[in-house]
C-alpha positions as CSV (number, residue, x, y, z in Angstrom):
1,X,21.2,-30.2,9.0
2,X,18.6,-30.0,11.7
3,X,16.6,-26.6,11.5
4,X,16.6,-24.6,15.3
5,X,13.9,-22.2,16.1
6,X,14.7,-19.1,17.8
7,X,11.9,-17.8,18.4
8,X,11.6,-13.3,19.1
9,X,7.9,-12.9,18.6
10,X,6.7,-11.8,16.5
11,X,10.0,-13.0,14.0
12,X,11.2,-16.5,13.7
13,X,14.7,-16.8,12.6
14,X,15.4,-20.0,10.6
15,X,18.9,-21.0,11.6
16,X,20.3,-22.8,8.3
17,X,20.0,-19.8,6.2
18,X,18.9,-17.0,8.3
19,X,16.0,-16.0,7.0
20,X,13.8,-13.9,8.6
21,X,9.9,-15.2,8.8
22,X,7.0,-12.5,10.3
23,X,4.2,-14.4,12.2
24,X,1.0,-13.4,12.9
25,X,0.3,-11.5,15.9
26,X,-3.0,-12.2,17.5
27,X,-4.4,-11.7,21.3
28,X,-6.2,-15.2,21.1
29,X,-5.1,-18.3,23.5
30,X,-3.9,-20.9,21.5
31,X,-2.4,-24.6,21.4
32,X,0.5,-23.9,22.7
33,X,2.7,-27.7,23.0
34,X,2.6,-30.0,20.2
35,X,4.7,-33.1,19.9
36,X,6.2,-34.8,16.9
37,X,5.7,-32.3,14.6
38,X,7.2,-31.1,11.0
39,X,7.5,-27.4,10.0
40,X,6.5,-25.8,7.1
41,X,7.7,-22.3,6.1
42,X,6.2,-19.7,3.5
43,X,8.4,-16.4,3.1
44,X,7.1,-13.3,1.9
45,X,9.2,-12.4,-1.2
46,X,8.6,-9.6,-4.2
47,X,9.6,-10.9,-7.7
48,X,9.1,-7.6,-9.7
49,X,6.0,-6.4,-8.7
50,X,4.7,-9.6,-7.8
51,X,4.3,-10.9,-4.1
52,X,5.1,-14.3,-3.8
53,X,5.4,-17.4,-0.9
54,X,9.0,-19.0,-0.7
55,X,8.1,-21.8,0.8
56,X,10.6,-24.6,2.4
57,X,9.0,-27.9,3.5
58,X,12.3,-30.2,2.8
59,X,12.0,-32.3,6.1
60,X,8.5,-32.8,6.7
61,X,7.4,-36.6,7.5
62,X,3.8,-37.8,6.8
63,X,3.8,-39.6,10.1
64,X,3.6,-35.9,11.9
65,X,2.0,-33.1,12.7
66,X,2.4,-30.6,10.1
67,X,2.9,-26.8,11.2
68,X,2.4,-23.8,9.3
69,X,4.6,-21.0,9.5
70,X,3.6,-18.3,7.4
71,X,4.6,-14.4,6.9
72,X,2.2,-12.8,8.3
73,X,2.1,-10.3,5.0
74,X,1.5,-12.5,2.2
75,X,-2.0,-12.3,0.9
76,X,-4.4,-15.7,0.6
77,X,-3.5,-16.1,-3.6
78,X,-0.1,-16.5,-2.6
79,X,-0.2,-19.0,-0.3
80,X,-3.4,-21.1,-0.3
81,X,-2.5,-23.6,-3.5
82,X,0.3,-24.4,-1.6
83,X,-1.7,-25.1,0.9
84,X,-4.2,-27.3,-0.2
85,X,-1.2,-29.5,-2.0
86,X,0.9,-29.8,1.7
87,X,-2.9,-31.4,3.3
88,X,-3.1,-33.6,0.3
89,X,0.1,-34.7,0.8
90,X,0.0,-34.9,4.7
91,X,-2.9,-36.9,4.5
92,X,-2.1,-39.6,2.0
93,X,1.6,-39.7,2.2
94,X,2.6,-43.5,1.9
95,X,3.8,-42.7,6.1
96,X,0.9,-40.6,6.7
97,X,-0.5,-41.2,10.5
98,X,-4.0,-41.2,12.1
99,X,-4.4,-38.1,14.6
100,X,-1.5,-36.3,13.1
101,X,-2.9,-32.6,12.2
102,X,-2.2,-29.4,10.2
103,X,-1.7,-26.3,12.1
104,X,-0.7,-22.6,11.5
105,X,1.5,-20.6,13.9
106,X,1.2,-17.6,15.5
107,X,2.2,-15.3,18.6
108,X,0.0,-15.1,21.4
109,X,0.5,-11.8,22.7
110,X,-1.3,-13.0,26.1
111,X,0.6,-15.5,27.3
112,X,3.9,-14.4,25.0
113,X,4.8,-17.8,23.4
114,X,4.0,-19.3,20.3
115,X,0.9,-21.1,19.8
116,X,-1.5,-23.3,17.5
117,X,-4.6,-23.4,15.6
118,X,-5.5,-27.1,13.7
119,X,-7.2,-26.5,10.6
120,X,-7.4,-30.3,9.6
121,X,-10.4,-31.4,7.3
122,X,-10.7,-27.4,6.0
123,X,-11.0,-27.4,1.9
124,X,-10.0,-24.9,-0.1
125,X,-12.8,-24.0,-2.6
126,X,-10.9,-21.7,-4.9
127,X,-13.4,-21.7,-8.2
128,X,-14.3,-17.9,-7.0
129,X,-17.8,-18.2,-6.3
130,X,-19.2,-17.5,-2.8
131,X,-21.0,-19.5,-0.6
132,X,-24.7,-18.6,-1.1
133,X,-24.3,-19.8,-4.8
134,X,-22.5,-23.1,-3.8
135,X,-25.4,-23.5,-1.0
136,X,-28.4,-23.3,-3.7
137,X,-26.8,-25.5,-6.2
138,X,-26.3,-27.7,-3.1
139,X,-29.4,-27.5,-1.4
140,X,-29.8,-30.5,0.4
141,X,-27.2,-30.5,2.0
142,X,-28.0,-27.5,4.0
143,X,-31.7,-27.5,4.5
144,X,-31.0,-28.2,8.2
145,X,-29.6,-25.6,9.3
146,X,-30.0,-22.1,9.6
147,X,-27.4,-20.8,6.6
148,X,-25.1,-17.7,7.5
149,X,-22.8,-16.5,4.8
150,X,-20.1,-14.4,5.9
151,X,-17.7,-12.6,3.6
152,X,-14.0,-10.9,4.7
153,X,-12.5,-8.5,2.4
154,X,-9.4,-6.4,3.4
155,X,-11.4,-3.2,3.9
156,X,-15.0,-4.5,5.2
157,X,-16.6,-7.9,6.7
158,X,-20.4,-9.1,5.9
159,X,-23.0,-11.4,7.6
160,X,-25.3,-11.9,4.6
161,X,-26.0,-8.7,3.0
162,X,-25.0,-6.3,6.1
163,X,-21.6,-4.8,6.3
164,X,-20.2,-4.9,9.5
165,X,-18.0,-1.6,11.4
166,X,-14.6,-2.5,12.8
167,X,-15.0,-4.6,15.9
168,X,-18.8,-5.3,15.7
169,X,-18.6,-8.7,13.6
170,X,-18.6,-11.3,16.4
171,X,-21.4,-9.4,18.6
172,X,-23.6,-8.7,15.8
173,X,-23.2,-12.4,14.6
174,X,-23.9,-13.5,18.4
175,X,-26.9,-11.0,18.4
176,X,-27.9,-12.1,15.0
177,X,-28.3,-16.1,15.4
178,X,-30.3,-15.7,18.7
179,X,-32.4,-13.8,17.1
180,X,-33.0,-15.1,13.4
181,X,-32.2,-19.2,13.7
182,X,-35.6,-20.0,15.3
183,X,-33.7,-22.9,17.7
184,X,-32.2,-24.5,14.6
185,X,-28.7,-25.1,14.3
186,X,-26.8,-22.6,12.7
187,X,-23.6,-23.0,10.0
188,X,-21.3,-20.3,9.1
189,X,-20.0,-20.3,5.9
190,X,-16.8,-18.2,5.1
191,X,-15.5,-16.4,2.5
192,X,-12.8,-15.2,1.9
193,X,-10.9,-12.6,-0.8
194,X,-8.0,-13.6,-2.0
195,X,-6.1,-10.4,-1.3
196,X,-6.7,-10.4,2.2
197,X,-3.8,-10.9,4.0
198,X,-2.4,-13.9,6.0
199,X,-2.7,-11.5,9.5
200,X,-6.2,-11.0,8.6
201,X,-7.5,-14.7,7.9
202,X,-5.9,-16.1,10.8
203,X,-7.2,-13.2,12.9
204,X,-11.3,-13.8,11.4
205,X,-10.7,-17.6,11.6
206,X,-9.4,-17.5,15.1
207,X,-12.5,-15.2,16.2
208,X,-14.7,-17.6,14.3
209,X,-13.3,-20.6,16.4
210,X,-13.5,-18.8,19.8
211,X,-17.7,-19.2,19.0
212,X,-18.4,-22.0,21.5
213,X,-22.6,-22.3,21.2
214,X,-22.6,-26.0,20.6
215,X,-25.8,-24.8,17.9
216,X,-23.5,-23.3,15.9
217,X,-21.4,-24.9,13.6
218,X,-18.5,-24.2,10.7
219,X,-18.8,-25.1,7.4
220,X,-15.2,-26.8,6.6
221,X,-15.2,-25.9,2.9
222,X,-14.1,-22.1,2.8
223,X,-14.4,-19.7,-0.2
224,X,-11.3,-18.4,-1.3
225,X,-12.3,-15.9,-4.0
226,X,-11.1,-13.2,-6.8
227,X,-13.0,-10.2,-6.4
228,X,-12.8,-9.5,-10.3
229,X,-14.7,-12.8,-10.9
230,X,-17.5,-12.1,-8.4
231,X,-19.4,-8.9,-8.8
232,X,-21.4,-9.3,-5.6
233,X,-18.6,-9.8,-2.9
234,X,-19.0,-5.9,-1.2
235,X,-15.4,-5.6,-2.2
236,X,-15.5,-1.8,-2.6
């Protein structure tokens, strides 16, 4: 049976089974038209005291784009494996396309409609260490740039070693760069904890994105991390 969207943002219904999936909500323009595309779902479910992704992906074809719809309340450790096994697949499916994409969902509250952001070519690290560690043992690969490491936890946000108050972060890192990267190019590297919730990823990673200084430039390996493996993530 064909799935239908109806779509009541911030709440997609999914027709076949009626179950009720909480987007996102972010005041961010977005892609908001994509064509041949396959949907993915992830549900927010509790299984004891456990919070877990239900996830549905029965009629996705390789030869599409793949979009994400995910409940806007699960946290990273729920959803990101399954993640990084839907790209694997998407990408090297025995159909699998050139210029098809991933892409999470969300509702743009400025125009009212669903939109889009691709995330294609992002890999998951999920080994819990952070970036400055995986940057020294990998040295030459960055010596080019001017290195930022910044680190999202559910109560606070880093650049480096400064902890950033509520709406600050993308000012500061403006303020930061033009100051501190000498007329080098610039790569962010972002980490991530692991109980951070789906609303607040997509919400950094979108305000990451809107950057548009063509000298400043996104690592596409992000840090998915368990704070009780890494002492120095400014969890508290």
């Amino acid at each position: 049976m064909k799935k239908l969207l109806y779509i009541l943002i911030p709440i997609i219904l999914l027709s076949c089974n009626k179950k009720e999936l909480k987007i996102p909500v972010l005041a961010v323009k977005g892609i908001q038209e994509l064509q041949d595309h396959s949907q993915i779902w992830m549900f927010f479910e509790v299984n004891n005291t456990d919070t877990i992704a239900k996830v549905n992906r029965k009629n996705t074809i390789s030869s599409t784009h793949w979009i994400y719809n995910i409940d806007r309340k699960l946290p990273l450790k729920a959803i990101i494996p399954s993640i990084s096994k839907f790209q694997y697949k998407h990408a090297n499916g025995i159909h699998a396309k050139e210029g098809r994409f991933d892409y999470f969902s969300y509702a743009d509250t400025i125009s009212d409609k669903l939109s889009f952001v691709k995330f294609d070519g992002v890999v998951f690290k999920q080994d819990s260490i952070l970036s400055k560690t995986y940057i020294k043992k990998n040295s030459d690969n960055y010596l080019n740039y001017y290195n930022i490491n910044l680190t999202f936890n559910p109560k606070n946000t880093w650049i480096n070693d400064a902890k950033m108050e509520d709406g600050e972060l993308i000012t500061t890192l403006l303020e930061f760069i033009d100051f501190s990267s000498e007329g080098n190019k610039t790569m962010l590297h972002l980490n991530f904890n692991q109980d951070l919730l789906y609303q607040d990823y997509l919400y950094y990673l979108t305000q990451i994105k809107s950057i548009t200084n063509p000298g400043v430039l996104i690592n596409n390996l992000e840090f998915i991390f368990d704070p009780a493996k890494v002492p120095d993530c400014g969890c508290d």
